[in-house]
C-alpha positions as CSV (number, residue, x, y, z in Angstrom):
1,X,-9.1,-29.2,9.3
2,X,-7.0,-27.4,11.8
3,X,-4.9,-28.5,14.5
4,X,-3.5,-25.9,17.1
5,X,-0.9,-26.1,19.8
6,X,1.6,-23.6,21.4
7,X,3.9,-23.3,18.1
8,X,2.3,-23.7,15.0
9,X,-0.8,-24.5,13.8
10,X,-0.9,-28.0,10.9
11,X,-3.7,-27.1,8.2
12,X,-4.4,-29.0,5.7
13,X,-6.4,-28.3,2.6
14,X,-8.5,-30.2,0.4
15,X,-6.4,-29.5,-2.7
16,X,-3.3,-30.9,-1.4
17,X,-2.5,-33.8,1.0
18,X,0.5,-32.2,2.3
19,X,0.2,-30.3,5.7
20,X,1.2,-26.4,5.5
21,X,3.4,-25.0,8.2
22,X,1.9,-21.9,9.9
23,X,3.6,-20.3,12.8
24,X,0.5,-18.1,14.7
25,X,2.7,-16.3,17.1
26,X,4.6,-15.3,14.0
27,X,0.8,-14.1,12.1
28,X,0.5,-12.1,15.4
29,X,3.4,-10.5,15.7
30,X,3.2,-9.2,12.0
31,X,-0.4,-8.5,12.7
32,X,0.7,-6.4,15.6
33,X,3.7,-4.1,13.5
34,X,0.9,-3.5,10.9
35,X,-1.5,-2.1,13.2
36,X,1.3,-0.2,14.8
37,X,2.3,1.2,11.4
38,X,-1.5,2.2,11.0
39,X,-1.8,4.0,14.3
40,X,1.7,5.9,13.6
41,X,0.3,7.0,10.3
42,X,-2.9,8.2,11.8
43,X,-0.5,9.8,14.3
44,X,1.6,11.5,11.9
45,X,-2.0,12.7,10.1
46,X,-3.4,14.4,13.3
47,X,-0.2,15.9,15.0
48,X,-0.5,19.4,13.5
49,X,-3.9,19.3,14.8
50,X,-3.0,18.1,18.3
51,X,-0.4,20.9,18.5
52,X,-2.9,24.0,18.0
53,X,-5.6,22.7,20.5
54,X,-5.1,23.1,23.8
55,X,-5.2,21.3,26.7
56,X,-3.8,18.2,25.0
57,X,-0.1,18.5,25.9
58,X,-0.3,15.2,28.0
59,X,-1.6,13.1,25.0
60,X,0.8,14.9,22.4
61,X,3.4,13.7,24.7
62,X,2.2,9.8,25.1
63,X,1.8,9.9,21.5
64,X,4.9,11.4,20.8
65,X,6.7,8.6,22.9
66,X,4.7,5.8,21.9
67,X,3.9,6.0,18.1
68,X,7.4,7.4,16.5
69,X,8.9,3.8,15.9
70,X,7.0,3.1,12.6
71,X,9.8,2.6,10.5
72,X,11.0,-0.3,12.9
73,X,7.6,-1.8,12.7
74,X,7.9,-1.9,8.6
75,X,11.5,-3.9,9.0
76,X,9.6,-6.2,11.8
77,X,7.1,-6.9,9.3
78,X,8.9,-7.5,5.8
79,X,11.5,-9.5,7.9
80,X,8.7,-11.8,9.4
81,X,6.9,-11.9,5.7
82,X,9.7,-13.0,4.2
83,X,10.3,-15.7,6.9
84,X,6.9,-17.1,6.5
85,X,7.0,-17.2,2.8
86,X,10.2,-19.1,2.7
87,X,9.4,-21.6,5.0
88,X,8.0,-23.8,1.8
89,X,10.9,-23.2,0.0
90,X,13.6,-24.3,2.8
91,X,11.5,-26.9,3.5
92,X,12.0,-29.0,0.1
93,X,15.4,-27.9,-0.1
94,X,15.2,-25.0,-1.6
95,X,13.4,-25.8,-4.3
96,X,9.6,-24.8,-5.5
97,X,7.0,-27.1,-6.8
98,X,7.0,-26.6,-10.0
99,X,10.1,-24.8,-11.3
100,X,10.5,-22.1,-12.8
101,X,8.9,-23.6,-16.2
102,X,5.9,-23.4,-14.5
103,X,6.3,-20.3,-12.7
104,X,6.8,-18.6,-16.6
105,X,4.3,-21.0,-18.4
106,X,1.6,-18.8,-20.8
107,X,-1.4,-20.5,-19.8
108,X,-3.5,-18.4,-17.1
């Protein structure tokens, strides 16, 4: 069951009792730098056949403007990740349930 407002959405699972914490402005914003890292990869990909057809100076140029900033994107993303996924963590005080006994245990 899911309950949305303008900051975070509250979801709670049927394995747990405890709500998780889910920030969908954040989901969308790391949504949006991946699909900006896919379209400058695709860029990068069809550049050397932009630049031997003609007529396409005008959308070499847009592109060249527009989709050169992947690298940023990438930072934007693992930054945001690594936000969400330690979200858990700061929230019981740094600590994960479990330990690290469990984290290492044999059993599958």
């Amino acid at each position: 069951m899911s309950q949305s407002n303008n900051f975070h959405t509250l979801n709670v699972s049927s394995e747990s009792a405890q709500p998780k914490l889910r920030f969908d402005y954040l989901d969308g914003i790391r949504g949006a730098a991946a699909l900006y890292v896919v379209l400058c990869h695709i860029y990068t990909d069809l550049v050397n056949q932009l630049q031997e057809a003609q007529g396409f100076e005008i959308v070499q140029t847009i592109a060249k403007l527009l989709l050169t900033h992947g690298q940023s994107s990438v930072a934007i993303f693992i930054v945001l990740s690594g936000y969400c996924l330690m979200i858990p963590v700061a929230k019981a005080s740094g600590k994960l349930k479990g330990g690290i006994e469990t984290f290492f245990k044999d059993e599958p």
